[in-house]
C-alpha positions as CSV (number, residue, x, y, z in Angstrom):
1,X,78.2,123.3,101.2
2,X,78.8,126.1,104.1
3,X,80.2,124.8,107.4
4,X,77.7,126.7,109.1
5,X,74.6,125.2,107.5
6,X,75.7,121.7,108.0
7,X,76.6,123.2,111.8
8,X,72.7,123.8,112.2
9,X,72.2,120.8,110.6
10,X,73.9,119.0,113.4
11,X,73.0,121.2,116.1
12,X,69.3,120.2,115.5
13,X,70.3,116.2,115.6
14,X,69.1,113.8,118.3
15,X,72.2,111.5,119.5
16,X,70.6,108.0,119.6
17,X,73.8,106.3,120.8
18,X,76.7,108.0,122.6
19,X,79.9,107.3,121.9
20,X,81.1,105.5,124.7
21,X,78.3,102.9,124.3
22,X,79.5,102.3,120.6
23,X,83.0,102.0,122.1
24,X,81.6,99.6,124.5
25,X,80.1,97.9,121.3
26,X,83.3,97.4,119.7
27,X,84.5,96.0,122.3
28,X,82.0,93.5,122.8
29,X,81.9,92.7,118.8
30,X,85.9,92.0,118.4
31,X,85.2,89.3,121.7
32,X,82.7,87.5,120.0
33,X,84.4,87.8,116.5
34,X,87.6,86.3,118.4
35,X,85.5,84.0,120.2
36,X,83.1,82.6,117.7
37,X,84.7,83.1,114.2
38,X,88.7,83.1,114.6
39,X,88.4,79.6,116.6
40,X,87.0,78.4,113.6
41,X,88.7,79.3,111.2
42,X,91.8,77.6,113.3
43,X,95.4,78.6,112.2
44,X,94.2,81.0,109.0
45,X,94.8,84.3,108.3
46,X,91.5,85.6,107.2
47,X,90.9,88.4,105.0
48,X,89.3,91.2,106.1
49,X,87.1,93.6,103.4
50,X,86.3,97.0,104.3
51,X,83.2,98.3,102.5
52,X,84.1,101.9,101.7
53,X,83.5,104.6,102.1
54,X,81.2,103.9,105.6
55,X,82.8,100.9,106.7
56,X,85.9,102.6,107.0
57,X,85.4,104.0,110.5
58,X,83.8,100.8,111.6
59,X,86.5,98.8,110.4
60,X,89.0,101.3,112.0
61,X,87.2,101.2,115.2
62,X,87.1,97.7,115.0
63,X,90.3,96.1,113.6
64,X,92.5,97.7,116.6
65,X,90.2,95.8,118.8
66,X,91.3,92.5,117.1
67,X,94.0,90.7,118.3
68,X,94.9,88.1,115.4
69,X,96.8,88.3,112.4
70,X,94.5,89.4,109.3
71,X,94.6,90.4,105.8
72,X,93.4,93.4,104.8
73,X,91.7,94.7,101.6
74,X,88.8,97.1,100.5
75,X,85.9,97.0,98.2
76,X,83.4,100.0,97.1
77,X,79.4,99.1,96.3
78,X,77.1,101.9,96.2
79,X,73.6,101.9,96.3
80,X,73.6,106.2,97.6
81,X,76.4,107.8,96.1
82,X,75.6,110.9,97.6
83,X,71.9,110.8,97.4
84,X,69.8,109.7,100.3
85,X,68.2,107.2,98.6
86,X,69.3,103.8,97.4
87,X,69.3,103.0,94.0
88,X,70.3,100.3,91.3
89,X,73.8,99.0,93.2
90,X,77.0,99.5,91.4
91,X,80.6,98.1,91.9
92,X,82.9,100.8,92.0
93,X,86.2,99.0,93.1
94,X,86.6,95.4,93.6
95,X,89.1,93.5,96.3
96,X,92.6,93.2,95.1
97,X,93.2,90.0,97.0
98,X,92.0,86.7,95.7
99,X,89.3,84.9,97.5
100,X,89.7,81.5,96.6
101,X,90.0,79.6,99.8
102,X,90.0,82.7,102.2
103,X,87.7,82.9,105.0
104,X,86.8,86.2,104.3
105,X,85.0,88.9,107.6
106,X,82.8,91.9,105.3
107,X,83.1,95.2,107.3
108,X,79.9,98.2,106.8
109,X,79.2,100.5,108.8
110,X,75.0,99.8,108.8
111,X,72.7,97.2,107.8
112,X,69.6,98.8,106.4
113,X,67.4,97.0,103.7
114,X,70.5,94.5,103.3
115,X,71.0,94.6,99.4
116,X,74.2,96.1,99.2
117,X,75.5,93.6,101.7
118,X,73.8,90.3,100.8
119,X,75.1,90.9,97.5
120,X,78.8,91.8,98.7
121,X,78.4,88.3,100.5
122,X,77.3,86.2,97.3
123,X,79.6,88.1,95.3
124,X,82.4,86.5,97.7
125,X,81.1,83.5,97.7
126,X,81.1,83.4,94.0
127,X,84.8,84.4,93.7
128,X,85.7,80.9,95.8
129,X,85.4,82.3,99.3
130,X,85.6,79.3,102.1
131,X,83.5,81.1,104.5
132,X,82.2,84.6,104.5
133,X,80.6,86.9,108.0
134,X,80.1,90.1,108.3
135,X,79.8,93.1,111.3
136,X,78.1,96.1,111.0
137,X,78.4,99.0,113.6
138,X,74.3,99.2,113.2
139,X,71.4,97.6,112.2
140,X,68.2,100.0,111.4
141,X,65.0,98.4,113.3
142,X,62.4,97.7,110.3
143,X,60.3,95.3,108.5
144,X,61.9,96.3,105.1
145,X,65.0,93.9,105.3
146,X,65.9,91.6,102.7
147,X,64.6,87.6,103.2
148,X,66.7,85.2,104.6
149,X,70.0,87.2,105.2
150,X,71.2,89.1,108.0
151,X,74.2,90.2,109.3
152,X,76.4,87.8,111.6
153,X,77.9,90.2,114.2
154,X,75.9,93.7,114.7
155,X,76.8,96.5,117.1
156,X,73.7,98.4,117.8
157,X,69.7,98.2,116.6
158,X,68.4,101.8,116.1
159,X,64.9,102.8,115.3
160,X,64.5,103.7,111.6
161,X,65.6,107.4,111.2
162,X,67.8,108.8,109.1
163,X,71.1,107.9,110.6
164,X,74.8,110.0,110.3
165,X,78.0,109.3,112.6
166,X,80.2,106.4,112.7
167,X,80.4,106.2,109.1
168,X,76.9,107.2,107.7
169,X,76.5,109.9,106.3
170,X,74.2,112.6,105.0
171,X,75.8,113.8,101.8
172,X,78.7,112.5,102.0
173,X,78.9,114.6,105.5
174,X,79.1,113.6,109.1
175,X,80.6,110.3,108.7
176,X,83.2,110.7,111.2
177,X,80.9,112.0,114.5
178,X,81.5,109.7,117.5
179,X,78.1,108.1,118.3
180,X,75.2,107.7,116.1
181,X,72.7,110.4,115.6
182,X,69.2,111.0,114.1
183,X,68.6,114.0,111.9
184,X,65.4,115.8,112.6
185,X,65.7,117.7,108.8
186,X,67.7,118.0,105.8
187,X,69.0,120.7,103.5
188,X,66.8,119.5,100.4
């Protein structure tokens, strides 16, 4: 791909949220993570799972925000790849780290339908998790969600567009933009 089409590309984008109000998002998600969930879980370290490849700027944005020791550990689900439509979800890499016992806080950087994370969730649960929340950066505003499962902590609500920045991305492009942005067209 040529840096100057994905340039256009991004010229053409509509910022939805600026970065200094996810900042302030951040923020106010590590208080009520500390607030709410670490006075729970009391005097445990809990074990925090990064869902790559978008959570990783989330999770990076967030975890410096959090004052607490933690575990930390990665897994990779796909339902995209690199398309820009989900498909049939695979498990790519699963945590190294048991999770008997652990209370366990799932990091992604949006919450769209829900599948990929509602599954990441049961599949903790499965693997003898003691508690299991999770944070996403966004959560796209429409009636296709999954039933009865939602995220615990959530950044910002967008309207439903097609979403890059702040670890989504179009292509496997634009994950690391400050802010969340819209794009108005594609390259297909």
């Amino acid at each position: 791909m040529q840096a100057s089409r994905l340039d256009a590309l991004l010229a053409s984008a509509e910022c939805l949220v600026s970065a200094d109000t996810m900042n302030a998002a951040y923020d106010a998600l590590a208080v009520q993570i500390e607030q709410d969930w670490v006075s729970e879980i009391q005097d445990q370290v809990p074990l925090v799972l990064v869902v790559m490849s978008g959570g990783l700027v989330a999770a990076g944005k967030l975890l410096s925000r959090l004052h607490y020791p933690l575990e930390l550990d990665y897994l990779h689900v796909t339902r995209y790849g690199e398309a820009t439509q989900g498909g049939v979800l695979r498990w790519l890499v699963r945590p190294r780290c048991s999770l008997a016992k652990r209370h366990v806080l799932v990091v992604d950087d949006i919450f769209d339908e829900g599948i990929t994370l509602q599954e990441i969730t049961e599949s903790c649960l499965r693997d003898g998790a003691a508690s299991v929340r999770s944070v996403v950066a966004v959560n796209k505003d429409h009636p296709r969600k999954v039933e009865h499962f939602k995220p615990d902590y959530v950044g910002v609500t967008v309207e439903d567009r097609f979403l890059v920045g702040e670890g989504m991305d179009y292509r496997g492009y634009f994950r690391s933009l400050n802010g969340i942005f819209a794009l108005t067209s594609t390259l297909d």
